[in-house]
C-alpha positions as CSV (number, residue, x, y, z in Angstrom):
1,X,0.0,0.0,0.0
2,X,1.4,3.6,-0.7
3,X,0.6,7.1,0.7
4,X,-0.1,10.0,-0.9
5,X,2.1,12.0,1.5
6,X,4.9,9.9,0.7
7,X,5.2,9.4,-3.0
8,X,7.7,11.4,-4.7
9,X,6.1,13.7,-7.9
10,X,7.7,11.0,-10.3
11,X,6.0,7.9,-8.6
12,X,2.6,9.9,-8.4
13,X,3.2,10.0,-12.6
14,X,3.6,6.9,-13.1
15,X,0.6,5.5,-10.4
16,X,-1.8,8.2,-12.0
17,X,-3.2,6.4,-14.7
18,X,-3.2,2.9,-13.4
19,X,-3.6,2.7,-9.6
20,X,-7.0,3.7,-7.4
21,X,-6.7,6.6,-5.0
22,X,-8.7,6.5,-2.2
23,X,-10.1,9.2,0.1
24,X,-11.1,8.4,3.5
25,X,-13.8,10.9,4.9
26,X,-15.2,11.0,8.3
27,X,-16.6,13.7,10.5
28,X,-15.3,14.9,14.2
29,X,-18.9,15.1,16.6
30,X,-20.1,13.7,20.0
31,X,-20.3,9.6,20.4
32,X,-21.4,10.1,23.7
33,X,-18.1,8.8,25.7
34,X,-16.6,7.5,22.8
35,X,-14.0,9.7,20.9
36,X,-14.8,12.7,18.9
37,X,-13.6,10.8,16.1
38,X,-15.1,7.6,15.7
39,X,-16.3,8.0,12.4
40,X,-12.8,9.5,11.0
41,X,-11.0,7.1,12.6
42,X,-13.4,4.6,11.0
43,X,-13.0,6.1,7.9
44,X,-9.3,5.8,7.7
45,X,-9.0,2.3,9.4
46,X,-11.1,0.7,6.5
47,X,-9.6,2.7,3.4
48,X,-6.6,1.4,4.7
49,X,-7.8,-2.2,5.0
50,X,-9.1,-1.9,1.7
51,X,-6.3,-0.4,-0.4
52,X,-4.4,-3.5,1.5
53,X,-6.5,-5.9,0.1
54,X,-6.6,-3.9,-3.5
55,X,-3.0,-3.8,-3.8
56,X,-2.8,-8.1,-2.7
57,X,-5.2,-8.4,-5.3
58,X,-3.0,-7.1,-8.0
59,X,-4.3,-3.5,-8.6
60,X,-3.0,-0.7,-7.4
61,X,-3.7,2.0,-4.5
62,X,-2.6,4.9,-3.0
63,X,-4.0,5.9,0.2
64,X,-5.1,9.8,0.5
65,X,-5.1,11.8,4.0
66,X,-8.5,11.8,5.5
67,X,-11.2,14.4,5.3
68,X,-12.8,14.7,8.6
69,X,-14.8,17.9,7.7
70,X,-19.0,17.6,7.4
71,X,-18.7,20.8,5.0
72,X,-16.9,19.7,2.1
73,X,-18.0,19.8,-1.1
74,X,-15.5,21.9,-2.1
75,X,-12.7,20.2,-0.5
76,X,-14.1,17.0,-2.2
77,X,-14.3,18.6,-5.9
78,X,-11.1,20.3,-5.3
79,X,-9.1,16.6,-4.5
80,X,-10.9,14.8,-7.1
81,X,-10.2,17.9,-9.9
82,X,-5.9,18.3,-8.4
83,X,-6.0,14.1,-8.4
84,X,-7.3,14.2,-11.8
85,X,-5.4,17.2,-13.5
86,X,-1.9,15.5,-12.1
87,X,-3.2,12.4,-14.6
88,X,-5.5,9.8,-11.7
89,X,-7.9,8.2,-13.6
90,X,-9.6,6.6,-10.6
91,X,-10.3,8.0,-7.3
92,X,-12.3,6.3,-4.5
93,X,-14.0,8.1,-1.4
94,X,-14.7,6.2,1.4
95,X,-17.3,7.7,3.4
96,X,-17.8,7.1,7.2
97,X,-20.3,9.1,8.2
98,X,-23.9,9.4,7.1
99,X,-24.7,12.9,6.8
100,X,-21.6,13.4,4.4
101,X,-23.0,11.1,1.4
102,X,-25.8,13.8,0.2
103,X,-22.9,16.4,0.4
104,X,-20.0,14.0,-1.5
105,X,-22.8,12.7,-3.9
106,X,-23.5,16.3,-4.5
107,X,-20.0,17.6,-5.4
108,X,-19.3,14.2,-7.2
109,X,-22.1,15.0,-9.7
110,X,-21.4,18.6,-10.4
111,X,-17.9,17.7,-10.9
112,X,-17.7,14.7,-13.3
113,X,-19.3,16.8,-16.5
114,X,-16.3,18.8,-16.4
115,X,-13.7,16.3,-16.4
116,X,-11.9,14.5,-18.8
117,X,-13.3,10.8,-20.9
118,X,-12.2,7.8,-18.8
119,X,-12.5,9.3,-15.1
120,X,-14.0,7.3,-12.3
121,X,-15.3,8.9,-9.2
122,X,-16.8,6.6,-6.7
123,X,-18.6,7.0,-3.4
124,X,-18.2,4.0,-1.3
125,X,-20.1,4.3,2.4
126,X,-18.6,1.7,4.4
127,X,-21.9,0.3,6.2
128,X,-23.4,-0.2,3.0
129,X,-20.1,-2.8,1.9
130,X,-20.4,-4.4,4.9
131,X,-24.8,-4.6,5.0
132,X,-24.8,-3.6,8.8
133,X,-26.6,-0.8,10.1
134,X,-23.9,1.1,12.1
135,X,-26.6,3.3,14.3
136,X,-24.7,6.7,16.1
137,X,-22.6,5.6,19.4
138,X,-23.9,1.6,19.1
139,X,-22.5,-1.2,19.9
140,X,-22.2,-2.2,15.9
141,X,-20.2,0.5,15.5
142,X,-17.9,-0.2,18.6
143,X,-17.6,-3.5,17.5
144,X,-16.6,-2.4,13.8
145,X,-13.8,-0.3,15.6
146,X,-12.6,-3.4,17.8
147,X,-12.5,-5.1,14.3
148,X,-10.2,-2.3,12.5
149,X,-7.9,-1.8,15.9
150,X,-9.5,-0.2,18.6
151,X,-10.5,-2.9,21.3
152,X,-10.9,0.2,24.5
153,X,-13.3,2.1,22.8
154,X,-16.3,2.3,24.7
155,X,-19.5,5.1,24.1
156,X,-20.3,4.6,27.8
157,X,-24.3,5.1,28.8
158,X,-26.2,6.8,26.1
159,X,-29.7,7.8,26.0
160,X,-30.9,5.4,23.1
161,X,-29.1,3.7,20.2
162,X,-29.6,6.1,17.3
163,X,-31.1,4.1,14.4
164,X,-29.5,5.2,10.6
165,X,-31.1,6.3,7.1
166,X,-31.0,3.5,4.8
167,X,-30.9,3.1,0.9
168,X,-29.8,6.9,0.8
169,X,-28.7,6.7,-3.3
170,X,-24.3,7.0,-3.6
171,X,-23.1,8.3,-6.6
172,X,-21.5,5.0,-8.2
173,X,-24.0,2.4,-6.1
174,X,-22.0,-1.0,-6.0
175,X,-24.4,-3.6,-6.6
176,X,-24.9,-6.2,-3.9
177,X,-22.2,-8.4,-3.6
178,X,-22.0,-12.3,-3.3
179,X,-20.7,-11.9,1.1
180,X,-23.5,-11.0,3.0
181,X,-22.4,-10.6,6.4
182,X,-24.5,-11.5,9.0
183,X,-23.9,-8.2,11.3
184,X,-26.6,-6.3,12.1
185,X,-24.7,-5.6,15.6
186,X,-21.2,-6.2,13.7
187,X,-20.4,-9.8,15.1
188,X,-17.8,-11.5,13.8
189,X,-16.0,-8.8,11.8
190,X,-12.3,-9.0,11.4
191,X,-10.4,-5.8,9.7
192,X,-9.6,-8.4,6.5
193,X,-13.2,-9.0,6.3
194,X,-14.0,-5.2,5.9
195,X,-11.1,-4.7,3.8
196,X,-11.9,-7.4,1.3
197,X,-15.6,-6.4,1.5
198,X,-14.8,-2.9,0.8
199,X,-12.4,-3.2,-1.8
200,X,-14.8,-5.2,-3.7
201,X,-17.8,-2.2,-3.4
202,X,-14.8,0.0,-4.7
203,X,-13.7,-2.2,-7.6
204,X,-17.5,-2.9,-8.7
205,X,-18.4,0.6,-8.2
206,X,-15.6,1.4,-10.5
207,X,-16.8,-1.2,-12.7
208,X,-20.5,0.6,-13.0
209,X,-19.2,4.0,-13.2
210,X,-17.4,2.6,-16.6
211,X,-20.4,1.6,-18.3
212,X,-22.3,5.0,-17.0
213,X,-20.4,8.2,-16.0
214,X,-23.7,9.4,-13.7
215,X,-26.3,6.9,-12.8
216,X,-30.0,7.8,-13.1
């Protein structure tokens, strides 16, 4: 797996064209006693999995620093258009937080008219890879941090387990794969099953958004 931060100008040139760049984004709120960052650190823990399990697989990835802000269609058009101008042809966001997808769905749409034949944008949220329904502060979503390397987390007493929208539309929808995980409460995850089950939504997302650069 390679970072962004870390590649030379000369390496980025020659990964452009043939490797997937992925962009973790997350948001920094209250998870009751858990940290400010859950969904960030979420974010970044299964991008990471994921371009692991891309690059074993033989394609390659390049792993960009995380977004952690809820305001960012700009910051999102502005990364994909800079990715794309230095010559990517493939670039990956991996959203975990909810209330970012209508905002990176958003900014993915307006963007991709303006950019060159043979560019892939995809919007993978990670919940939707993995067909659990993460809640706000739950225990599936503690257990989904355990899984990618945080076994102390704990959101402590909250009022209720928040429940989460579902079937909100992504701009490249993968469609449903052949793992189903059974996980409503995230039992049983490992960090190389969310890798391999993310990686796939990416590389079947990318797949779709081939055959259609905006679906309906």
């Amino acid at each position: 797996m390679r970072r962004y931060v870390e590649l030379s100008s000369g390496q980025f040139r020659e990964l452009a064209e043939k490797a997937v760049f992925i962009v973790p984004v997350g948001s920094v709120e209250q998870h009751c006693e858990g940290p400010l960052g859950t969904d960030l650190m979420i974010a970044e823990a299964v991008s990471e999995a994921a371009c692991e399990h891309l690059e074993r697989s033989g394609t390659p990835c390049v792993l960009m620093p995380a977004i952690p802000f809820q305001h960012l269609v700009g910051l999102v058009q502005g990364i994909a258009r800079s990715l794309v101008e230095g010559g990517a042809r493939a670039v990956a966001f991996v959203n975990g937080h909810y209330g970012n997808s209508p905002a990176i769905q958003a900014a993915l749409r307006d963007l991709m008219p303006s950019l060159p034949e043979g560019v892939r944008l995809v919007l993978v949220d990670y919940w939707e890879a993995l067909d659990i329904d993460v809640g706000h502060a739950s225990e599936a979503e503690r257990e989904v941090l355990r899984a990618l390397g945080y076994p102390c987390v704990s959101f402590g007493e909250c009022e209720r387990a928040l429940p989460s929208p579902r079937g909100a539309r992504v701009f490249s929808r993968p469609s449903p794969g052949p793992q189903r995980l059974n996980a409503r409460a995230g039992q049983g995850l490992t960090r190389e099953l969310i890798g391999a089950a993310v990686a796939d939504a990416i590389t079947r997302a990318l797949e779709e958004s081939s055959r259609s650069r905006v679906l309906p």
